[in-house]
C-alpha positions as CSV (number, residue, x, y, z in Angstrom):
1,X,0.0,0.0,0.0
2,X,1.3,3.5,-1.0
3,X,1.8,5.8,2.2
4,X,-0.8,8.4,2.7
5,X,2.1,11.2,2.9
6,X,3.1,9.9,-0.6
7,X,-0.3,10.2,-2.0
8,X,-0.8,13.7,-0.3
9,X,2.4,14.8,-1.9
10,X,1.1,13.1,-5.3
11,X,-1.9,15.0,-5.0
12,X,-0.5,18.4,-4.4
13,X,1.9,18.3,-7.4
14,X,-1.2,17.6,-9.9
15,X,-3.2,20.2,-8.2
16,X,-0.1,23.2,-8.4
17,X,1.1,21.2,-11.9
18,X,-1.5,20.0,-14.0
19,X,-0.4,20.6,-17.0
20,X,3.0,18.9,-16.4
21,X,1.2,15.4,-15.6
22,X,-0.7,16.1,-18.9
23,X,2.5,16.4,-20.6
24,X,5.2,14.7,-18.9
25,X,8.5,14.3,-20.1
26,X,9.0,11.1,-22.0
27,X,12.4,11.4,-23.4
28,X,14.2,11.6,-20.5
29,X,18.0,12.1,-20.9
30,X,19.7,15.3,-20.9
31,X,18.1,18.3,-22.5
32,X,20.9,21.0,-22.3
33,X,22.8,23.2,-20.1
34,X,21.1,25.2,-17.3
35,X,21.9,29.2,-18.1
36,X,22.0,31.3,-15.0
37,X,24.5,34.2,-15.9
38,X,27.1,33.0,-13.0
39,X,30.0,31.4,-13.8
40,X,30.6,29.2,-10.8
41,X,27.0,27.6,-12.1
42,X,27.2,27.6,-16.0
43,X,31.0,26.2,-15.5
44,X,29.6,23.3,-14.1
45,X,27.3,22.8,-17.0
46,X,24.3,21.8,-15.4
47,X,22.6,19.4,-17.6
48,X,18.7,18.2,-17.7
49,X,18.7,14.5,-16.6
50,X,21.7,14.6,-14.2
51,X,23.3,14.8,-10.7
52,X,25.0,18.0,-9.4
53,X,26.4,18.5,-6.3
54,X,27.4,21.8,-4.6
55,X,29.4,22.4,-1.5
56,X,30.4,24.7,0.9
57,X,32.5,22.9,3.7
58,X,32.7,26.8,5.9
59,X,29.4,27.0,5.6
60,X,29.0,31.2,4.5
61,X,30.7,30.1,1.4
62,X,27.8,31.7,-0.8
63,X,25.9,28.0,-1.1
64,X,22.5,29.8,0.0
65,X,23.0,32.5,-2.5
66,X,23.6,29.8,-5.4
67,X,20.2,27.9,-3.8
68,X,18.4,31.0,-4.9
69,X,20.0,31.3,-8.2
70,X,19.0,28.0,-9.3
71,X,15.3,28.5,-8.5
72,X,15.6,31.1,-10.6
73,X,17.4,30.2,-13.4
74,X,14.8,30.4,-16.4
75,X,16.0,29.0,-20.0
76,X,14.2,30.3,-23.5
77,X,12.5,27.6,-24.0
78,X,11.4,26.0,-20.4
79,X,9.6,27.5,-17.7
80,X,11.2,25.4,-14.9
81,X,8.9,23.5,-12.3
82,X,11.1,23.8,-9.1
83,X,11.1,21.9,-6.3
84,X,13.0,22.5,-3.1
85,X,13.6,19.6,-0.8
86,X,14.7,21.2,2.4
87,X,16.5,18.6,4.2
88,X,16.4,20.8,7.6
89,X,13.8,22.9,7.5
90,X,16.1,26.0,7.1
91,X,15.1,27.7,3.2
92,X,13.6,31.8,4.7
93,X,10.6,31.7,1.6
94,X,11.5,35.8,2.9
95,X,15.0,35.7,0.7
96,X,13.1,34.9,-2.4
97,X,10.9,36.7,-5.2
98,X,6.8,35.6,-5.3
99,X,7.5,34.9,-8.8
100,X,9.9,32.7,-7.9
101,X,7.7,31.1,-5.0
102,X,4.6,30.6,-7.0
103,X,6.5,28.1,-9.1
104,X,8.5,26.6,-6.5
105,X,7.5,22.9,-4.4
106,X,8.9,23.7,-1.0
107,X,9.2,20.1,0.9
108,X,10.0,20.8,4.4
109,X,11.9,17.7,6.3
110,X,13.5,17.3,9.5
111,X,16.1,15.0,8.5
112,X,17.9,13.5,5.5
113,X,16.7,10.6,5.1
114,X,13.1,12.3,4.6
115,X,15.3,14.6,2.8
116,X,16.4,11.8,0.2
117,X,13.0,10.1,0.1
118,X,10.9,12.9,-1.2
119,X,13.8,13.5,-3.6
120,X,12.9,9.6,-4.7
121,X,9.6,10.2,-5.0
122,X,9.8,13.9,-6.6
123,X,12.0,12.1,-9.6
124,X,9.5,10.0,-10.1
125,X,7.0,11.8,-10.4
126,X,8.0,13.2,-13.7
127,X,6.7,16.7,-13.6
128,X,9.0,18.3,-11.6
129,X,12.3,19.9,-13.8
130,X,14.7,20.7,-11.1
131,X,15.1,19.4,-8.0
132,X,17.3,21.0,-5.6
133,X,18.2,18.7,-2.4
134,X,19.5,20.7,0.4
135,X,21.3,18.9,3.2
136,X,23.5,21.6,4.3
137,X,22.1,21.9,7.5
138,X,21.5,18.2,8.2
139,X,23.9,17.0,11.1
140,X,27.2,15.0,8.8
141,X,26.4,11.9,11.1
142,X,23.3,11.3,9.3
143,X,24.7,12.3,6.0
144,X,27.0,10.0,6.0
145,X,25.1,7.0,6.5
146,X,23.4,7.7,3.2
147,X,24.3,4.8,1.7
148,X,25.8,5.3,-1.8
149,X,23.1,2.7,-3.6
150,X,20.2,5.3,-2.5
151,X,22.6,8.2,-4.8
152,X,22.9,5.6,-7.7
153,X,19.0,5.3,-7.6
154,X,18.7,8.7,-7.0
155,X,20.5,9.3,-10.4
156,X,19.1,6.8,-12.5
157,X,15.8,8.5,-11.5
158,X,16.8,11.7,-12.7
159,X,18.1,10.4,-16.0
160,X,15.3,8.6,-16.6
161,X,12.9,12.1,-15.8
162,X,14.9,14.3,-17.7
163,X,15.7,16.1,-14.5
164,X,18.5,17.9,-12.7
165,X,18.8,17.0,-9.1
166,X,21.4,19.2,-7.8
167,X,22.7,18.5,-4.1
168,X,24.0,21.3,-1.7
169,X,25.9,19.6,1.1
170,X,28.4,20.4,3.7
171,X,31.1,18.0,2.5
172,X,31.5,16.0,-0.9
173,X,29.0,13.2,-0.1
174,X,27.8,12.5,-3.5
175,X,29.5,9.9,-5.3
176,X,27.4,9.6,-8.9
177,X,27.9,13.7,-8.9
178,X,28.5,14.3,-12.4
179,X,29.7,18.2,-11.8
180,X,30.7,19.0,-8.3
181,X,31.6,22.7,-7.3
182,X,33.8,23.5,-4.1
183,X,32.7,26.7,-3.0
184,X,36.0,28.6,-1.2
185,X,34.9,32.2,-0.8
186,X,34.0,33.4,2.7
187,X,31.7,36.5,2.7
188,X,32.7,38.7,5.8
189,X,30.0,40.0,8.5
190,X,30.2,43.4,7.2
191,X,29.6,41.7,3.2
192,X,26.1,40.8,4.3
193,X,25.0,44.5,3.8
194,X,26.1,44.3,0.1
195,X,23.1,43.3,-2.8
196,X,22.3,39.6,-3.3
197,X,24.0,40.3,-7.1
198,X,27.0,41.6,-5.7
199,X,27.9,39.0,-3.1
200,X,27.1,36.7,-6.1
201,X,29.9,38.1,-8.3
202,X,32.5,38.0,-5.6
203,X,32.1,34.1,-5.1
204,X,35.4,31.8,-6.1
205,X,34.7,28.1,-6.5
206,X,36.6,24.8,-8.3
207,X,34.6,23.2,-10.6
208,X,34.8,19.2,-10.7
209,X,33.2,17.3,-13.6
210,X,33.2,13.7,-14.5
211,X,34.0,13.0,-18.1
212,X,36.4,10.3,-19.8
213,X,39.1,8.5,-17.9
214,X,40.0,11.8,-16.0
215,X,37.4,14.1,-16.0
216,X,38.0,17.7,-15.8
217,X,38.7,20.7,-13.2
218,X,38.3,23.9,-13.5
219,X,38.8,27.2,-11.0
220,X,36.2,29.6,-11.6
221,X,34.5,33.0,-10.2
222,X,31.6,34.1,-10.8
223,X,32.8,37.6,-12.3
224,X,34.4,35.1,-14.6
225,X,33.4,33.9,-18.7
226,X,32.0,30.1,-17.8
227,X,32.7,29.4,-21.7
């Protein structure tokens, strides 16, 4: 029998996304790069259909701002349906636009592994574009006894969706990441009266991405051409 949190859940992304269950992607399998006008994001080439991972080991590395970024990021030809799985109940719905809220899925959870299982079942659901799994916040204990099958799922579910699942943790934790950004920027006290757009162009990060027998790494900022 399917949990009745999972057919609540169900329920509320047909009611707020109808049209996406009427057309639901059925391709699956990447669709193109993410463009957000940062460099520390577009250099990791975000891709439809793939796992991301973004971390920010100080912890006021910039990680929130980049969370924000991403529920923004609109491309030409897709209106993204964004879904937020807050892995400690920490997102401040103040920080972003109502634009950006009306289109956003905000799952509140208290702990990762309710964290990872509505990722699960927001990947399978279909209608749902971008999923961004925050765990920042979620004590590294727990984290680390993610096992690494529940990833592996996690990604075969996103490339079967045509979906990017991007994960913002504390430490690198995921091992199917196919780009993974180290954020290394520490914005001061006093930084925190600056705008959001200019602590966003003063944030420095190393992009790894998986690729052939060696992959590739890159240093980038976000002042910087992602090219």
């Amino acid at each position: 029998m399917i949990p009745a949190n999972v057919i609540s859940l169900r329920e509320v992304l047909r009611e707020q996304y109808p049209e996406a269950h009427a057309h639901a992607l059925s391709s699956g399998g990447e669709m193109g790069a993410i463009q957000t006008g940062w460099a520390c994001l577009d250099g990791m080439r975000l891709m439809q259909g793939t796992v991301a991972e973004i971390v920010d080991e100080r912890g006021s590395a910039g990680a929130g701002l980049l969370l924000l970024a991403l529920m923004e990021a609109e491309r030409e030809s897709l209106r993204p349906r964004v879904a937020l799985v807050d892995g400690a109940d920490a997102f401040d719905p103040a920080s972003a636009s109502m634009e950006t809220l009306n289109r956003l899925l905000w799952v509140r959870c208290r702990d990762a592994n309710r964290a990872i299982r509505a990722a699960d079942l927001l990947l399978r659901d279909g209608n749902i574009t971008r999923v961004l799994l925050d765990l920042q916040f979620c004590p590294a204990q727990a984290l680390r006894q993610i096992p690494a099958p529940a990833w592996h799922r996690l990604r075969m579910l996103a490339e079967k969706a045509g979906t990017l699942l991007c994960a913002f943790t504390s430490f690198q934790m995921v091992p199917c990441a196919r780009a993974r950004l180290f954020l290394e920027e520490t914005h001061a006290v006093e930084a925190l009266d600056g705008s959001r757009e200019g602590l966003l162009s003063e944030l420095r990060g190393r992009v790894q991405q998986r690729g052939g027998r060696k992959g590739l790494e890159r240093r980038l900022n976000s002042m910087a051409e992602a090219g």
